[in-house]
C-alpha positions as CSV (number, residue, x, y, z in Angstrom):
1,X,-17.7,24.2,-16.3
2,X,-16.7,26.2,-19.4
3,X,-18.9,23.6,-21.5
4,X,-21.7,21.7,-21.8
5,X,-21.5,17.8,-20.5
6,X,-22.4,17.0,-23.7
7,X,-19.3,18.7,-25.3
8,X,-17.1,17.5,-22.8
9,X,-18.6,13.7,-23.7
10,X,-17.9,14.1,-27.2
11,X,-14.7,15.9,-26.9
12,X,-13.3,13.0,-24.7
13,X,-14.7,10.4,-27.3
14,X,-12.8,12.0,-29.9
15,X,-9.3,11.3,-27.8
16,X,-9.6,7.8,-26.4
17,X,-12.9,6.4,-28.8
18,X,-16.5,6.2,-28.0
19,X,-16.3,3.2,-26.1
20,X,-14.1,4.6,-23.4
21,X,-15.8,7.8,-22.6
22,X,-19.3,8.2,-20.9
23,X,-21.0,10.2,-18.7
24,X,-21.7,9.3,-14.9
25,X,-24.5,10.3,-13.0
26,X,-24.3,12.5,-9.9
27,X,-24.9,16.0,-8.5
28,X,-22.4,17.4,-10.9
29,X,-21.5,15.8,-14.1
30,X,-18.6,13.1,-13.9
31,X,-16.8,11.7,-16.8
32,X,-15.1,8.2,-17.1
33,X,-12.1,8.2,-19.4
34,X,-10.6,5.0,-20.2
35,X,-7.3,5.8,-22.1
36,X,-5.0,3.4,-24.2
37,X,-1.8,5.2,-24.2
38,X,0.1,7.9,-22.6
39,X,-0.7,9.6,-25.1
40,X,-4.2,10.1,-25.1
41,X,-3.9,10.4,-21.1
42,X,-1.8,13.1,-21.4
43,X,-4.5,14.9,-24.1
44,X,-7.1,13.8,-21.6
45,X,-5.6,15.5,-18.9
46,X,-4.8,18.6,-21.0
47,X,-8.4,18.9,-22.4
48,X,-9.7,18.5,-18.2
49,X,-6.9,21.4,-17.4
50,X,-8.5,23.8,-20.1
51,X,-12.1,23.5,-19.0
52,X,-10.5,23.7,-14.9
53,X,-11.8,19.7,-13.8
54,X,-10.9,17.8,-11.1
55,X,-9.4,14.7,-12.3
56,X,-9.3,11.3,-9.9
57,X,-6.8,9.0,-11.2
58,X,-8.4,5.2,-11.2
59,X,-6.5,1.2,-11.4
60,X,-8.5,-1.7,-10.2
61,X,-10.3,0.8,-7.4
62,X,-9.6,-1.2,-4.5
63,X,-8.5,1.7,-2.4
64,X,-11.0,4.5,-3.5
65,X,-11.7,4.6,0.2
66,X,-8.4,5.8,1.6
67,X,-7.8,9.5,2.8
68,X,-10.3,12.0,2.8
69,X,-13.3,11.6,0.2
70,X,-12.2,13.9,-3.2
71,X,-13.4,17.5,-2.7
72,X,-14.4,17.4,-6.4
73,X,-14.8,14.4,-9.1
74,X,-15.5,16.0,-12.4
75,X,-13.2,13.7,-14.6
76,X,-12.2,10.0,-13.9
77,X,-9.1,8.3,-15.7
78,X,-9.3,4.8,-15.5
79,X,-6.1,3.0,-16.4
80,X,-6.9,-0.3,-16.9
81,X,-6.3,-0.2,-20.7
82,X,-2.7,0.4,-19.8
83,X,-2.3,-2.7,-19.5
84,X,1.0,-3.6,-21.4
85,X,4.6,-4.6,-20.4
86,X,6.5,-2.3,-22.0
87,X,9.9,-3.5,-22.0
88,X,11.6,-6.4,-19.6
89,X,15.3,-7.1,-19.5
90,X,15.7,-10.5,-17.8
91,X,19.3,-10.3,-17.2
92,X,19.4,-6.3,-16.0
93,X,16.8,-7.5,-13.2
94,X,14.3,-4.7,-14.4
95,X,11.4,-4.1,-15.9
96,X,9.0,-1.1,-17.6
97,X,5.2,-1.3,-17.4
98,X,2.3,0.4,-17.6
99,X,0.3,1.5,-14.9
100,X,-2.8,-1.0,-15.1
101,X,-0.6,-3.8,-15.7
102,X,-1.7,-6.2,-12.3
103,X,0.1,-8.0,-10.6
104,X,-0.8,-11.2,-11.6
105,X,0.0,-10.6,-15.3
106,X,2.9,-9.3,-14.3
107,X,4.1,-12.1,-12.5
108,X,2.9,-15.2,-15.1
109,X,5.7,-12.8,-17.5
110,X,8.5,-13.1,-14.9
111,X,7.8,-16.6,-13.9
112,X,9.3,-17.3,-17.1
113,X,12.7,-16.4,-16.1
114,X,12.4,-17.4,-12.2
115,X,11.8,-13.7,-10.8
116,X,9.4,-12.0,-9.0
117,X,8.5,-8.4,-7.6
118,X,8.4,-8.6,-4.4
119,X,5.6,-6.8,-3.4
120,X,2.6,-8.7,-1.5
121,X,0.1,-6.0,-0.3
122,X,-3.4,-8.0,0.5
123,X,-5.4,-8.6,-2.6
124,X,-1.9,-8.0,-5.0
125,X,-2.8,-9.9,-7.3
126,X,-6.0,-8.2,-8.8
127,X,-4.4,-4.9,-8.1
128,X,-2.7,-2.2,-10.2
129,X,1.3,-1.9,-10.2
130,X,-0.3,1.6,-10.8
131,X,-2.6,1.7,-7.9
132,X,0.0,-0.1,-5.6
133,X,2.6,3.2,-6.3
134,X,0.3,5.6,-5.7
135,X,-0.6,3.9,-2.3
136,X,2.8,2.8,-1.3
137,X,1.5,-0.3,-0.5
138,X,3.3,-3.3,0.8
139,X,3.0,-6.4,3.1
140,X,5.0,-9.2,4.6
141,X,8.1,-8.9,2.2
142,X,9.3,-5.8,3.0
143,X,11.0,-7.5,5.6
144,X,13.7,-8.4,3.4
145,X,13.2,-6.4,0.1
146,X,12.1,-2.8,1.6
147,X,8.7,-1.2,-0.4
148,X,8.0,0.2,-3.7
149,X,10.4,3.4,-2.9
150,X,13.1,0.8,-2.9
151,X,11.8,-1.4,-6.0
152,X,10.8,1.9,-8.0
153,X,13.7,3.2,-10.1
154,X,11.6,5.3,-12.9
155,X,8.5,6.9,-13.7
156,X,6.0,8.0,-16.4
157,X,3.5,10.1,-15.6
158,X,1.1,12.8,-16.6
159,X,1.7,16.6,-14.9
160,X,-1.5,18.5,-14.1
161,X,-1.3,20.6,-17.4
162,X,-1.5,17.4,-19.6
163,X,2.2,17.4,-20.1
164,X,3.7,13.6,-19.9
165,X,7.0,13.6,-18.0
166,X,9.7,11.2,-16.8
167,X,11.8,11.3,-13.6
168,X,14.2,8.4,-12.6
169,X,16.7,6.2,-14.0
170,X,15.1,6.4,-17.5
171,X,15.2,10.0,-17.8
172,X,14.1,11.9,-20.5
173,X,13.1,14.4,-19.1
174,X,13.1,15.2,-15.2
175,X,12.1,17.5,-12.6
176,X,15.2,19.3,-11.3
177,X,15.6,19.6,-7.6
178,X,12.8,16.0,-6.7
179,X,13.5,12.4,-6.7
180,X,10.5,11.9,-8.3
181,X,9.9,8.3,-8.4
182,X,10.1,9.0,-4.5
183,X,7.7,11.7,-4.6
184,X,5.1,9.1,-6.5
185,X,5.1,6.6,-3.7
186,X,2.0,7.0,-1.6
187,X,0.7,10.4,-3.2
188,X,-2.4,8.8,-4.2
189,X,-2.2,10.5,-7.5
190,X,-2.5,14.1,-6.0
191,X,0.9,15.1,-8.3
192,X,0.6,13.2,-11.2
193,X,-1.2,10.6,-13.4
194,X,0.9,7.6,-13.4
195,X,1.3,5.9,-16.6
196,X,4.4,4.0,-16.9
197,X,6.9,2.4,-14.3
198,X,10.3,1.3,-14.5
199,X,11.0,-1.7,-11.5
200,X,13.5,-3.5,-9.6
201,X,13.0,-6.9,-9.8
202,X,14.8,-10.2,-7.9
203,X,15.4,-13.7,-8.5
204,X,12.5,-16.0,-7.2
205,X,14.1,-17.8,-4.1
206,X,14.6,-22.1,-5.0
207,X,13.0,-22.8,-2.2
208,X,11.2,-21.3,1.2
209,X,10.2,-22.1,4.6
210,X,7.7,-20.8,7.1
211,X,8.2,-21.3,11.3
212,X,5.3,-20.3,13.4
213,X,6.4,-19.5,16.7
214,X,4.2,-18.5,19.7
215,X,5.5,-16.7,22.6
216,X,3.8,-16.1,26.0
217,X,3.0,-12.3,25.7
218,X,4.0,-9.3,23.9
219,X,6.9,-8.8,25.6
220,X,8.4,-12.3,25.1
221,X,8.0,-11.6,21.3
222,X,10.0,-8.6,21.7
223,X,13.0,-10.2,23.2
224,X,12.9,-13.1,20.3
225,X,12.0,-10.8,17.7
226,X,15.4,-8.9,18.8
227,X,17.3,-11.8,19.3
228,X,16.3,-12.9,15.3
229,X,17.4,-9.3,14.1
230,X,20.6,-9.3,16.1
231,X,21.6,-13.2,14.1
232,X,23.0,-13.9,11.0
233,X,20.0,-15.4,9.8
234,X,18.2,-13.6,7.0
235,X,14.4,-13.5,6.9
236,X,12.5,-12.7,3.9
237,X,9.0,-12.4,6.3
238,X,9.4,-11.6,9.8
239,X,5.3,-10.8,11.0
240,X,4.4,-10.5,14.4
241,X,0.7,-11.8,15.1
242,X,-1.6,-10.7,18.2
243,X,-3.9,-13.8,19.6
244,X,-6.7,-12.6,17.1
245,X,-4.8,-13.1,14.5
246,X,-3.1,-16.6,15.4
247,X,-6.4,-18.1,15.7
248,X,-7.8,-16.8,12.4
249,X,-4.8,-18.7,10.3
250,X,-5.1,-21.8,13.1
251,X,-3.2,-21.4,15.1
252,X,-3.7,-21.2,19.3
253,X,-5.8,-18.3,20.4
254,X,-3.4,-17.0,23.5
255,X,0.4,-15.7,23.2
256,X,1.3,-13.6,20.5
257,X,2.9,-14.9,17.5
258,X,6.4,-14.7,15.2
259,X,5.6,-16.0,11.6
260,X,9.4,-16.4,10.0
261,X,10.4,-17.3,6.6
262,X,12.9,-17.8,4.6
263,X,13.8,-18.1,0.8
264,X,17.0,-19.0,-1.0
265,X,18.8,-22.3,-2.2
266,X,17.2,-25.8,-0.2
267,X,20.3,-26.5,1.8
268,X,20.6,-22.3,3.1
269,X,17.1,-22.7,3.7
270,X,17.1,-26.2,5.7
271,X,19.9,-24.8,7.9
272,X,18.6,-21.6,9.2
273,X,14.9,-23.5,9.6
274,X,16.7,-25.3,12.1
275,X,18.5,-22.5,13.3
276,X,15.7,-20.3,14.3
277,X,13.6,-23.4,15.7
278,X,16.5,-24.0,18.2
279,X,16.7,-20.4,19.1
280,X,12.8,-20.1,19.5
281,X,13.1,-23.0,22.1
282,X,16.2,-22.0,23.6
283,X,14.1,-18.7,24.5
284,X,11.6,-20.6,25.7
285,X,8.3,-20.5,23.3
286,X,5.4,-22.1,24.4
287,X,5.6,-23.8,20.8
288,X,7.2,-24.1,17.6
289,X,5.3,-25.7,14.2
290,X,7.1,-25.2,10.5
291,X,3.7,-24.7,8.3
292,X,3.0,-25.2,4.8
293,X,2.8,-22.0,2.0
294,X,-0.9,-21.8,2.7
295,X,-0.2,-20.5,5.7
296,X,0.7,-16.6,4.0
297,X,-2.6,-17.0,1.6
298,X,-4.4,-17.4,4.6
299,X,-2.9,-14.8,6.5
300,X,-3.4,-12.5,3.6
301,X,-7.4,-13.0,3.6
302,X,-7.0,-11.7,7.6
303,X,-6.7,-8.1,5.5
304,X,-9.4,-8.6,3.1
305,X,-12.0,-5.6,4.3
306,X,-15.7,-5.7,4.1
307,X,-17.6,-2.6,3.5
308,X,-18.0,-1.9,7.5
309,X,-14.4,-2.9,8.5
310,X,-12.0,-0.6,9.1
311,X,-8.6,-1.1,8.3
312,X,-5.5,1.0,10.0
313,X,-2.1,1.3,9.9
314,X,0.4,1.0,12.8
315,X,3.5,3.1,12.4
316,X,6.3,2.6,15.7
317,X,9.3,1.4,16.3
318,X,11.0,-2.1,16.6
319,X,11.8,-1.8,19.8
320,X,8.5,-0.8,20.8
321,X,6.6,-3.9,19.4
322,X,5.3,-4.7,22.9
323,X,4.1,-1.6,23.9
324,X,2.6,-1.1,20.4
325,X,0.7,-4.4,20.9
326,X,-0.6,-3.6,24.4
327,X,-1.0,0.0,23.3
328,X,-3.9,-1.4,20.6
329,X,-5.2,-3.9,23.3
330,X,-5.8,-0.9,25.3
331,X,-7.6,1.2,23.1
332,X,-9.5,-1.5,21.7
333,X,-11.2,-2.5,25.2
334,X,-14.7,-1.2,23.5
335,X,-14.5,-3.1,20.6
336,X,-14.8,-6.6,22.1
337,X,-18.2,-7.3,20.0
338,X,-16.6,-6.3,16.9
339,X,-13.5,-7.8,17.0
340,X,-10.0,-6.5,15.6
341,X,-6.7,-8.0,15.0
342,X,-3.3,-6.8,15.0
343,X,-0.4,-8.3,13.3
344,X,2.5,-6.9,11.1
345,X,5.9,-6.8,10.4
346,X,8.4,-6.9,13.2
347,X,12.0,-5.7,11.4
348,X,10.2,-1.9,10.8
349,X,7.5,-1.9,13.4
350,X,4.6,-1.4,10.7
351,X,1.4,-3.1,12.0
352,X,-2.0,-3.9,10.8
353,X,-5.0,-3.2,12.7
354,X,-8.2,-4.4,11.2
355,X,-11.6,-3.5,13.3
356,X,-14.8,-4.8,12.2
357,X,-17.8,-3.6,11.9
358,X,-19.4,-0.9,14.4
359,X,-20.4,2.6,14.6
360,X,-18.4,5.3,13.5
361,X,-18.1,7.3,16.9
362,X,-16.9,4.1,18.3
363,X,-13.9,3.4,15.4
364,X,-13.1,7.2,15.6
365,X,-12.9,7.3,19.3
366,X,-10.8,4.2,19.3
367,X,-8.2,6.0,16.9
368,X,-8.0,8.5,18.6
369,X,-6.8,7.0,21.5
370,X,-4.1,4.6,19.8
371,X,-3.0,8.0,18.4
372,X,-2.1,9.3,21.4
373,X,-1.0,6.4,23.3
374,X,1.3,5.5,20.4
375,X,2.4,9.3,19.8
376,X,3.8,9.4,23.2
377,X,7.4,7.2,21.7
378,X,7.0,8.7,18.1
379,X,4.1,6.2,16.6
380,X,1.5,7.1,14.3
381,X,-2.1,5.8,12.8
382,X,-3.4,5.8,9.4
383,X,-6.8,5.0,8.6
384,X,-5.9,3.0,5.2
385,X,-9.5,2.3,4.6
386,X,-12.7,2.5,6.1
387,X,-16.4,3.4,5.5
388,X,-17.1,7.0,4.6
389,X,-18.1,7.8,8.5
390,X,-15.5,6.9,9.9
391,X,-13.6,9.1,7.6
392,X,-15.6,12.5,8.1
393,X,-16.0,11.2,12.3
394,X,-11.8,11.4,11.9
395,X,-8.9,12.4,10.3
396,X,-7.2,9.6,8.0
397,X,-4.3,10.6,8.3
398,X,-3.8,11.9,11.7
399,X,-1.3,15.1,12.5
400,X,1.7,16.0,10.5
401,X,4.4,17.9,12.4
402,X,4.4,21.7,10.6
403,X,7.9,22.0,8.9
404,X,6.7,18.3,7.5
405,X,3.1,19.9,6.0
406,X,4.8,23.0,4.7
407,X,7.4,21.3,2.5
408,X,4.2,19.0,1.7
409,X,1.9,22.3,0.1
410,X,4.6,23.3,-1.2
411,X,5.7,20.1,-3.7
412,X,1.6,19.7,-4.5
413,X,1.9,24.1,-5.7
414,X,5.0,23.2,-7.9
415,X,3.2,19.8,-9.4
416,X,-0.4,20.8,-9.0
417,X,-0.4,24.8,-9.0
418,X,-4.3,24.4,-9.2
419,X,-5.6,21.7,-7.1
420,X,-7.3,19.5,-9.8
421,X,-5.5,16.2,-8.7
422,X,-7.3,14.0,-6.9
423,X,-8.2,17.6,-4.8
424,X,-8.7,17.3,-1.1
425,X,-7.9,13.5,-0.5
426,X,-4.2,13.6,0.5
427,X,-2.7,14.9,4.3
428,X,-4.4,17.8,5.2
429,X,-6.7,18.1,2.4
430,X,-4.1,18.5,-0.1
């Protein structure tokens, strides 16, 4: 470092106030920045980019523990003092906040006017809008309303160099050549600080439904959950559950389960209820139950991750739901004792795989070999959090094809020239 800690202290003090700026202890010195504006983030960032520190962007830090550990912390910026809704325009459907607005406090504003962001990652509603861009996180309602690269139409955020930038709809000024708000998604702040976001919102259905349907095996689900996509009906959830995962929201503990919803006016509702409960018998399901709202909070809390649980992502297709399923049955023979469950969301083939908690050699080992029996039609595995082992015993992320990685160094030269965002946590150490 070109100065003292001390310095550094005082000279981060002086931007965002004594009370937001401290020194950590560790093997090198860390400073926590809390700032209360763009503003003073972006002279954060600039004063971190004159003395060369690495900077690890922060919201409610309940992913801290996905990707690679940081190569360097030298500089934290929390952004939970961005807390504010900048500017909501009920009858456009959008709104602008800032990044550490949660999504709790979001949501008591839009109740207001009956509409809702539908994002519902597990534990949304302590989490960051922030945080939940920079993860590209998502859960059961993408089914209907796609993820935050859909719902994202404009971005604030701080460049490397300290220089505060917009891309997207409300552009002032852009990056020529990037879809920027795009770029955001899922980069886990290694190409910007985020610090304002402009959203797509929707009206809050009247009313919704929930069917629980369990099938005989993997394969049966398949064949219903096609027969559901090829209808007129129009889910807004559509999860497939493995037996682990029926039993733990009470449910039987055999077959594999379809959890469908729907949301819109009563009567539309009412009608296709009855519509896919007649198709689910038709097709022969070993049973049929329509359960209460609770049923998605208690689904939800199957995601909730101690500090030994590891928690994955499934990436395949549709039409390989069953041999996804029986792919992580395989693999998981060796967990048996530590139990995992599988469930996720049938219309894009994204599935959850939660293990619990056992030795890292085992976890790794067991990634490894849903990596390749899932690579062999196109699947993939992310480790979306997980105890540091199993992180250094194998790679989060798994492999990217080449022409994909180069494009990828190439984007974090042009937005981080230097490597002092969030250095060494993204795909191959970017």
């Amino acid at each position: 470092m070109a100065v003292s800690t001390r310095a550094l202290v005082d000279g981060f003090r002086t931007i965002v106030g004594a009370s937001h700026a401290r020194a950590v202890d560790g093997v090198e010195p860390q400073i926590v920045v809390t700032p209360g504006s763009t503003g003073e983030t972006a002279t954060a960032v600039a004063l971190a980019a004159a003395e060369k520190l690495a900077i690890v962007p922060r919201g409610s830090g309940s992913t801290l523990d996905q990707g690679f550990p940081p190569a360097r912390v030298d500089v934290v910026i929390d952004l939970s003092r961005l807390d504010r809704i900048v500017e909501y325009n009920p009858d456009d459907l959008t709104v602008t906040v800032e990044a550490g607005v949660t999504v709790s406090s979001l949501a008591a504003t839009l109740d207001r006017s009956a509409q809702f962001l539908p994002i519902d990652p597990p534990l949304a509603a302590t989490r960051t809008l922030g945080g939940l861009v920079a993860t590209n996180a998502s859960g059961p309602l993408r089914a209907r309303y796609g993820t935050l690269r859909d719902l994202l139409l404009g971005v604030r955020f701080v460049q490397a160099d300290g220089v505060s930038t917009w891309g997207g709809s409300k552009v002032v000024k852009s990056v020529t050549g990037y879809d920027v708000p795009k770029l955001m998604v899922g980069s886990l702040g290694t190409l910007g600080v985020l610090t304002e976001l402009t959203l797509r919102l929707h009206a809050r259905p009247e009313a919704e439904r929930t069917v629980l349907i369990v099938t005989a095996d993997a394969a049966a689900a398949q064949q219903l959950v096609a027969c559901l996509l090829d209808s007129s009906l129009q889910p807004n959830r559509l999860e497939v559950l493995d037996a682990a995962a029926l039993a733990a929201v009470g449910g039987a503990a055999t077959g594999v389960g379809i959890a469908v919803s729907f949301g819109s006016v009563e009567a539309a509702v009412v009608a296709q209820e009855a519509e896919v409960i007649g198709l689910a018998r038709t097709r022969g399901a070993a049973s049929v139950t329509s359960v209460a709202r609770a049923f998605w909070a208690a689904y939800e809390r199957l995601w909730r991750r101690d500090d030994g649980a590891t928690l994955l992502t499934v990436g395949a297709l549709p039409a390989r739901l069953a041999d996804t399923l029986d792919a992580v049955a395989r693999a998981g023979a060796s967990l048996r004792d530590s139990g995992f469950t599988t469930a996720g969301c049938a219309v894009v083939g994204s599935f959850r795989v939660r293990v619990g908690r056992a030795p890292a050699p085992t976890v790794a080992g067991f990634i490894e070999r849903l990596r390749a029996a899932v690579g062999a039609w196109g699947g993939s595995v992310m480790v979306q959090g997980a105890p540091r082992e199993v992180r250094a015993a194998v790679d989060p992320w798994g492999p990217v094809p080449p022409d994909t990685l180069a494009i990828m160094r190439s984007i974090k030269a042009t937005f981080d020239p230097d490597r002092r965002l969030n250095p060494g946590r993204f795909v191959a150490g970017l």
